[in-house]
N, C-alpha and C positions, 0 to 999 in steps of 0.2 A: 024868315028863319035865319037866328045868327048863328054863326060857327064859329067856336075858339080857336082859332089854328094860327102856330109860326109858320115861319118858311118851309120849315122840315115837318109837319104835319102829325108831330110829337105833342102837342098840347096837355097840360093833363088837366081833366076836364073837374069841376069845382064842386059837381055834388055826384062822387063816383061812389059806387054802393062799396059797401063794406066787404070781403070776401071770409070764409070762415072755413078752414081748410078740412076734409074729411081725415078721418083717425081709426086708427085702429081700435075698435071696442077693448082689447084685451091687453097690447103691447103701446096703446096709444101713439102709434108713427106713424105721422103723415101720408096717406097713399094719394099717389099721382094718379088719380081715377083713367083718365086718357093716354096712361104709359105703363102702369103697372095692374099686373093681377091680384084679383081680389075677389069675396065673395062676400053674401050679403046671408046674415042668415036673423032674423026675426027683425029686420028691420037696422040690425047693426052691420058694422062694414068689419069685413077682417082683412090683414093684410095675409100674403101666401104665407107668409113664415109662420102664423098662429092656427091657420084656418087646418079645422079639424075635422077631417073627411076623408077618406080610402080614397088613394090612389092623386094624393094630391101632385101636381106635378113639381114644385118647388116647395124648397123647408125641410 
């Protein structure tokens, strides 16, 4: 098994997958899925500020 690695163990590795950021269905901005609130509704993501529901807590 080979390992790319420098000294500092910062390597960046040669076939890294692609990332593709989640988005607001309706104001399309980036939501940090693991920092910010959101809700999912037919399968699309909305961020707090769009998301349209009683008693939302932000927005």
């Amino acid at each position: 098994m080979s390992r790319k690695w420098n000294e500092y163990n910062f390597g960046a590795l040669e076939n890294s997958s692609t990332y593709e950021p989640t988005r607001c269905a309706e104001c399309h901005r980036v939501i940090r899925l693991g920092y910010e609130g959101h809700t999912i509704k037919d399968g699309d993501y909305f961020c707090m500020d769009c998301a349209d529901f009683p008693g939302a807590l932000f927005g």
